[in-house]
KEGUZA-442441 format. One record per atom (N, C-alpha, C): residue in one letter; x negated, y, z negated. Coordinates in steps of 0.05 Angstrom, whole numbers, plus 5000, padded with zeros to 4 digits. Example, Ala and Ser with C-alpha at 12.3 -4.5 7.8 and 13.67 -1.06 7.14 Angstrom:
2
A473648864844
A475449104844
A473649344844
S474349554858
S472749794857
S474250014843
END
This chain:
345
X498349765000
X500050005000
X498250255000
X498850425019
X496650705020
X498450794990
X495750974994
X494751184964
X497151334964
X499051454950
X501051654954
X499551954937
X499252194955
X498652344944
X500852484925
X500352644901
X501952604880
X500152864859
X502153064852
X500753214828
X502253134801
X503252874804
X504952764775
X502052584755
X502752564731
X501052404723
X502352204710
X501451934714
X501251674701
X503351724675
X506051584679
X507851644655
X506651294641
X505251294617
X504451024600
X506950904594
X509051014590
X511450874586
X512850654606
X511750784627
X511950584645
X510950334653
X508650364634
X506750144649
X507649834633
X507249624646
X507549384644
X505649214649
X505548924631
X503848744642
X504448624671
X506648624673
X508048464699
X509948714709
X510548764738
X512948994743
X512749254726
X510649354724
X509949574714
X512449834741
X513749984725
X514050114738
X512950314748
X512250434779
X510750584788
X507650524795
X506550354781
X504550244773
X502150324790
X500550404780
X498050484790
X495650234778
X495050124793
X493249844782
X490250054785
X490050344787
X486450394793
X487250564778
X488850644756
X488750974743
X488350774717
X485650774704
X485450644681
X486450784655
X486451144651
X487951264635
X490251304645
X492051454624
X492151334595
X492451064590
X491250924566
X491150724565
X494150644550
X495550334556
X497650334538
X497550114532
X496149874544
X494949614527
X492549644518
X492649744495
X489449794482
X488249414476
X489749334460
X488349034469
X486749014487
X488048994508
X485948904534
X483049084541
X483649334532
X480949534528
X479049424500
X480249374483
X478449294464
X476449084469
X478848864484
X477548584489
X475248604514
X475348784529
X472848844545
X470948864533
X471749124508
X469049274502
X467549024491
X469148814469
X468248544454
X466448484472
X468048344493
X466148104515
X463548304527
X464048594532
X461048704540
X458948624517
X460048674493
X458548694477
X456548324467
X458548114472
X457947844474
X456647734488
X455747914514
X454947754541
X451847524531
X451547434541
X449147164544
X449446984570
X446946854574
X446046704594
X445546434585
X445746314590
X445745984588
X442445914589
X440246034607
X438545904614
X435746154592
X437446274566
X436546444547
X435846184525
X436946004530
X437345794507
X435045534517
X433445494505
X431845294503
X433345054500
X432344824521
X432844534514
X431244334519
X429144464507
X426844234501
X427344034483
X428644154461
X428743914437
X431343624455
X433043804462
X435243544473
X434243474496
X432043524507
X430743334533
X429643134517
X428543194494
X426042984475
X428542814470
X431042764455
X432742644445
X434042544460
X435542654481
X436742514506
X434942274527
X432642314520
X430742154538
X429741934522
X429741904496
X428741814472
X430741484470
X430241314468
X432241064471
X432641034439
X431441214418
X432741134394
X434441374377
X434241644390
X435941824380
X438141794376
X439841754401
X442441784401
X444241434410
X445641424399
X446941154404
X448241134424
X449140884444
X451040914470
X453341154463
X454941034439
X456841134436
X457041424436
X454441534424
X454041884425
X452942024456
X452041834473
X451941854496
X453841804511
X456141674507
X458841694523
X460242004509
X460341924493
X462042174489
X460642474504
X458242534499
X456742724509
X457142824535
X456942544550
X458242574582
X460742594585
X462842494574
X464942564575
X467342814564
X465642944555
X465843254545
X465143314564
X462143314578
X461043474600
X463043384631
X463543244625
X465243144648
X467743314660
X468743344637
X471643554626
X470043834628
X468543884616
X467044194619
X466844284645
X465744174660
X464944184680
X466544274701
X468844184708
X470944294726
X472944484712
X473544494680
X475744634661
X476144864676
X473544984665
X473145264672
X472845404700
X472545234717
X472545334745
X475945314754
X477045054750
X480245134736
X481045414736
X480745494709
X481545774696
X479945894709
X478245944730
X477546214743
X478746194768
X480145964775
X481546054802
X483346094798
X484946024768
X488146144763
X487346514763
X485546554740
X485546844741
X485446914774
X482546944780
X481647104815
X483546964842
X485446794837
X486146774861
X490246764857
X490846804832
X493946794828
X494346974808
X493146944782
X494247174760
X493447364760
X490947594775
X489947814773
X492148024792
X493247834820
X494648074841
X497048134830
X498047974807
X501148014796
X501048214773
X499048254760
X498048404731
X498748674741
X500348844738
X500549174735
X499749384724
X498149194696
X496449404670
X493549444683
X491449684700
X488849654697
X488049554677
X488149564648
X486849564632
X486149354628
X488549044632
X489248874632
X486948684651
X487448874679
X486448854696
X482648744699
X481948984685
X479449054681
X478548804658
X479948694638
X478448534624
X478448284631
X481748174657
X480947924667
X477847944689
X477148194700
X475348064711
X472648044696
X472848104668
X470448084652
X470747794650
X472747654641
X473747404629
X472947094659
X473747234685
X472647194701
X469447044709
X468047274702
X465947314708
X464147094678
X465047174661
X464646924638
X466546674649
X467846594659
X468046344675
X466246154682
X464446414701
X462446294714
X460146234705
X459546394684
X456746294671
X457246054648
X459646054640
X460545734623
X460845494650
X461345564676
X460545304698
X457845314703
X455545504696
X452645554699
X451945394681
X453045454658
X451245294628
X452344994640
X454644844649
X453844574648
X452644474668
X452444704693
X450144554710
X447044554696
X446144774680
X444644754670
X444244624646
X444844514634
X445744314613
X444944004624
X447343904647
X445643684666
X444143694674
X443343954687
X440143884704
X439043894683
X437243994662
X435643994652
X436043754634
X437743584621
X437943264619
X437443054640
X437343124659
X436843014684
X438742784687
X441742894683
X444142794686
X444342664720
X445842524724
X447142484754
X449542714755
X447642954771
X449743204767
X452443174792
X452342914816
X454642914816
X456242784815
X455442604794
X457442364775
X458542544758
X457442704742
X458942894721
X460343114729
X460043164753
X462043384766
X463643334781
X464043114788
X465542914800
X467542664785
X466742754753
X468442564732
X471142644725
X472342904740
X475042954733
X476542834751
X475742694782
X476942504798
X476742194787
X475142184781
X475141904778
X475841804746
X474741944728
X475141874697
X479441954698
X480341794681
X483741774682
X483742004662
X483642014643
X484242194613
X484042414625
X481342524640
X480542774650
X482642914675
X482942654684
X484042704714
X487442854700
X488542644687
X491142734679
X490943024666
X488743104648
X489543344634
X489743554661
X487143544682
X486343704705
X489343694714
X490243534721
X492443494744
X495343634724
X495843634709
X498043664686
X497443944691
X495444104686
X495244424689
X495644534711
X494244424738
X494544524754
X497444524776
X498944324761
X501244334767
X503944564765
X502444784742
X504345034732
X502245234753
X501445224770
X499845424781
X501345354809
X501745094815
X502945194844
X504045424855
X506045454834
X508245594843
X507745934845
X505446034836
X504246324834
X501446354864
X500846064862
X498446014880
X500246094910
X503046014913
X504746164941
X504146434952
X502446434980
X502946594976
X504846854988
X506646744973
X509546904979
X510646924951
X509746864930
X510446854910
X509447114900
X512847244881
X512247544876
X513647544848
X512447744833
X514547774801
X516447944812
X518548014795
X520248224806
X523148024798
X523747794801
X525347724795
X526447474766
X528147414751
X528447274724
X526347084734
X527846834752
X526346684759
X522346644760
X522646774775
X519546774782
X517846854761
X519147134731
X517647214728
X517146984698
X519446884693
X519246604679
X517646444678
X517146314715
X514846294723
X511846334722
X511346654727
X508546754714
X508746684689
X510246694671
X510446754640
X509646404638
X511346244645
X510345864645
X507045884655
X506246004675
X504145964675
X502146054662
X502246264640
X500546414619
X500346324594
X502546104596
X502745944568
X501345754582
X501045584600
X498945344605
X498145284606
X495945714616
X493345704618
X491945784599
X493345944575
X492446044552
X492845874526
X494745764526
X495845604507
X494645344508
X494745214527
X495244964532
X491444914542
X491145034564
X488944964578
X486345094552
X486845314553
X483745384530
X484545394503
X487345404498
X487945334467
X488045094454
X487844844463
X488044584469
X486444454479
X486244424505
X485344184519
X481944314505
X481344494514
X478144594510
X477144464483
X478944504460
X478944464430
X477344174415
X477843994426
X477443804427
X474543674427
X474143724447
X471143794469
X468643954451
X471144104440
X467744384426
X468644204396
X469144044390
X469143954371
X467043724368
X466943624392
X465343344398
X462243554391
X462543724406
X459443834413
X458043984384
X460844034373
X460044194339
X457743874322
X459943744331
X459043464315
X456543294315
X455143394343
X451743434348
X450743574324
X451143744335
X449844004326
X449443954295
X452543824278
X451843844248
X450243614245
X449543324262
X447343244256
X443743304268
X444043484278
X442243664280
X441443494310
X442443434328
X442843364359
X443543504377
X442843454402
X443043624426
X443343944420
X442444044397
X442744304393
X443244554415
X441344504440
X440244694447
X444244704468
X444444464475
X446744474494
X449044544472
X448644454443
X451544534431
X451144824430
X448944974422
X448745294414
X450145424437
X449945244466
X450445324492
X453645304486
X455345184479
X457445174478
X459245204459
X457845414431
X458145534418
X458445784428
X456745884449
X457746204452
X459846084476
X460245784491
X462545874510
X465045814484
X464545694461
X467445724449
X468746014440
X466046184439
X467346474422
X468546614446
X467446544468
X468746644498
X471246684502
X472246354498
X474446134503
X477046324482
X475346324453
X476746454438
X478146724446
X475746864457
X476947164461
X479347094483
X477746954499
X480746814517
X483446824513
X483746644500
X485746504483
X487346764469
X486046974454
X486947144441
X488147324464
X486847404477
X488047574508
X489547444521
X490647214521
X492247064530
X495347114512
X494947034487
X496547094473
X498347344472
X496047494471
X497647844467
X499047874493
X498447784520
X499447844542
X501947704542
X502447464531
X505347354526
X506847434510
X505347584481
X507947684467
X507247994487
X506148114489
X507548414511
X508748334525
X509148154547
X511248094559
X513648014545
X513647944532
X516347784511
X517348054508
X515848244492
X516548564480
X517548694508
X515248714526
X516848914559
X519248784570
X519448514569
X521848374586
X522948194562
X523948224544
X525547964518
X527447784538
X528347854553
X530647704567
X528947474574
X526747494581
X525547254597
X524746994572
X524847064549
X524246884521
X527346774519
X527846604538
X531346464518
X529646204504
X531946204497
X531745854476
X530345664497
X531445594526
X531045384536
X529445494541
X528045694544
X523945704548
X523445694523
X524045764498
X522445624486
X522245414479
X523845244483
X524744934481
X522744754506
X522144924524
X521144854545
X518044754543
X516245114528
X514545104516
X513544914503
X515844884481
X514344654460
X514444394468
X515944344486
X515844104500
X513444084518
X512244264534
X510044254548
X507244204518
X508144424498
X505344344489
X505744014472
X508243864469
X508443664453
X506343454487
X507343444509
X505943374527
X503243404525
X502343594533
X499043684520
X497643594512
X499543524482
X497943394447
X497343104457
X499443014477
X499342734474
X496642644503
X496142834520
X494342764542
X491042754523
X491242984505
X489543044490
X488042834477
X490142724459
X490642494448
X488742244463
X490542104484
X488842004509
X486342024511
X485542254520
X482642404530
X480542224505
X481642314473
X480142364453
X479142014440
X481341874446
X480841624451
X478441494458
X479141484490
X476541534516
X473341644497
X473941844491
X472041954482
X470041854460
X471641694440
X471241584411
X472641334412
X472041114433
X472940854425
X472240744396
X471140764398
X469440744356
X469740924343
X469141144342
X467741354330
X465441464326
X464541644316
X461641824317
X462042004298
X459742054282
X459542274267
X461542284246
X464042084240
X465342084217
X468142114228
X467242204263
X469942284278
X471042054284
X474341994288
X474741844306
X477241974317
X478241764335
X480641764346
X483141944328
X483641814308
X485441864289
X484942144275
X483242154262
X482642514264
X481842724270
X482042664315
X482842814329
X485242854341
X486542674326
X489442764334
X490642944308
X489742854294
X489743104270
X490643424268
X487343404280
X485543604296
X486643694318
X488143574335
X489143694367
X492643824349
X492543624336
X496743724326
X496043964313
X494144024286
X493744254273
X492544484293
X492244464320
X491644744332
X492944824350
X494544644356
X496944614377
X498944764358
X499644684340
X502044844312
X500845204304
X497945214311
X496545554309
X497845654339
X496945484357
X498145684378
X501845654390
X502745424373
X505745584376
X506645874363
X505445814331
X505445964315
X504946284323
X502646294342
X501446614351
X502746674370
X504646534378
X507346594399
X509746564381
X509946624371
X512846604351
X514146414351
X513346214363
X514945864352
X513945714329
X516145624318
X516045454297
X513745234301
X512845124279
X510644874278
X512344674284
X510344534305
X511244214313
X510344084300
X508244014289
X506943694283
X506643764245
X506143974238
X505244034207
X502643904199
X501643884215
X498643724214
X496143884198
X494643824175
X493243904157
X490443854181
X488544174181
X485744084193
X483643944181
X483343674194
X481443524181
X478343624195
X477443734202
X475244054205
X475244194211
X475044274174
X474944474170
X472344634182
X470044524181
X467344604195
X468044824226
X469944744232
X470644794267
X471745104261
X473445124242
X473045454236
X470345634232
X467445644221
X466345594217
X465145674240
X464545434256
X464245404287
X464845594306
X467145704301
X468345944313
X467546164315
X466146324276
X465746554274
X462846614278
X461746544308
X458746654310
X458346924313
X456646904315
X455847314312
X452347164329
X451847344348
X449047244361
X447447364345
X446047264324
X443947384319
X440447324328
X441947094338
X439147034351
X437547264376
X434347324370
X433747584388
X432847334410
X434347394432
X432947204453
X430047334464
X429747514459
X426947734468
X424547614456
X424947524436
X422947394414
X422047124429
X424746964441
X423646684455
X422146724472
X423646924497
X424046874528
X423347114532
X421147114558
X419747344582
X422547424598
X424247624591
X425447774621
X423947884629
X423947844659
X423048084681
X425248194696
X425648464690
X427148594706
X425848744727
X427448764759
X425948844773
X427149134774
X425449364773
X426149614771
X426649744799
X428149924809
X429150154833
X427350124849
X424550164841
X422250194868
X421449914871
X422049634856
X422349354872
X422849214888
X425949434889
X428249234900
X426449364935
X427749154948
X427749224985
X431149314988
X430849445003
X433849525009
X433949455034
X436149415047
X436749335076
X437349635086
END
């Protein structure tokens, strides 16, 4: 749509996450979702690189035939397996279906931060395998062939069809129901959930003092995931608040039915993962574990608890609240190349 010239300014009252009226998606002031401005400033402030993190010690242990047991080596790969395609997932829902429908810049501006951390959490597990000297395309290639993985992949990508059209537009109950189903499946369900699990396995290294260098690695993608998850959230209750009509009973009835589905693929997956157990974990209290965070994120959407499930780790909170204090300057040589470096074309 051309530019309309205009001596009016930006009424904020108007603006919306979805069907903003009038909507200017490039006039970033005035701001009226401060959330989504905050959560930028966060993630600028969080940024890191994957290949900042040393993994010498988990080459010595991974290569080692008495470190780690089969069983801590299946699971290992099968986290990485799931890692590995998740997040490339969630960056084609954002950059290729949920960014052209968004009406808030502000909104705007922090999916493509969120974006762009996408891609360096699909960097860290290529770099994670290669430097284990993984079969990097058996593990990137384990969401086709592994079942647990395949179902959760396929179960998500199934609420994206219908935005991925492209003829598909908000503007109407239907459809915008639609976007709204799909913000719960990718916020709720896909990084509130399915991810959960996974950074649990990798915490569980870490507290026996294993594969450190790849769990530290997926410690800053959980605080990521988190900010995620939280920007996800706020964007469903603002919509709930700009459009209430679109929250009836049978969406929420709908909801909790999708995430009772979820719990149970989860469930599955976590199995797969811990035919025995490891580290004290098993099967049984990760389903615990998957019901008690599944019940937080009905909860941060205003639905009632499904499961009433008590967290059997507690540690994983814990896990959550990093703060980087580590100076990566102290490890690692950057070279930046300065203005009179570069070649220009």
């Amino acid at each position: 749509m051309p530019i309309q010239k205009t001596t009016e300014k930006v009424n904020v009252n108007n603006r919306r996450i979805i069907n903003g009226k009038d909507a200017d998606v490039m006039q970033l002031y005035p701001i009226k979702h401060k959330f989504a401005w905050d959560a930028y400033i966060v993630g600028n402030a969080n940024h890191w690189l994957p290949t900042e993190i040393s993994m010498q010690k988990d080459v010595e242990q991974w290569k080692s035939p008495y470190v780690l047991s089969a069983d801590e080596r299946l699971a290992l790969e099968t986290v990485l397996g799931f890692f590995t395609t998740a997040d490339s997932i969630a960056a084609n829902n954002l950059v290729l279906a949920t960014y052209k429908h968004i009406t808030s810049p502000e909104c705007r501006l922090y999916l493509l931060r969120q974006a762009y951390e996408e891609a360096i959490h699909t960097h860290a597990y290529q770099y994670i395998v290669e430097s284990l000297g993984m079969d990097e395309s058996r593990l990137f290639n384990m969401y086709r062939e592994h079942e647990a993985i395949y179902n959760k992949d396929a179960f998500v990508l199934t609420f994206n069809e219908g935005i991925f059209d492209p003829h598909f537009a908000t503007g109407t109950f239907a459809s915008d129901q639609k976007f709204l189903e799909n913000m719960v499946v990718f916020s709720i369900i896909l990084e509130g959930i399915f991810f959960y699990s996974s950074f649990a396995v990798m915490f569980g290294f870490q507290r026996q003092n294993k594969m450190v260098g790849a769990a530290e690695q997926i410690q800053y993608i959980m605080r990521d995931e988190s900010m995620h998850l939280n920007f996800g959230i706020d964007m469903i209750n603002v919509i709930k608040q700009e459009q209430p009509e679109l929250w009836t009973s049978d969406f929420q009835s709908h909801v909790r039915d999708l995430v009772r589905k979820a719990v149970a693929l989860e469930y599955t997956f976590a199995e797969n993962v811990f035919p025995r157990g490891i580290f004290g974990m098993n099967a049984d209290g990760f389903r615990q574990y998957i019901e008690h965070i599944a019940d937080r994120r009905l909860q941060r959407i205003g639905l009632l608890s499904e499961f009433q499930s008590a967290n059997p780790f507690p540690w994983m909170s814990e896990a959550i609240d990093l703060a980087k204090e580590k100076n990566f300057f102290e490890t690692r040589v950057i070279e930046y190349q300065t203005g009179g470096t570069l070649e220009w074309e």
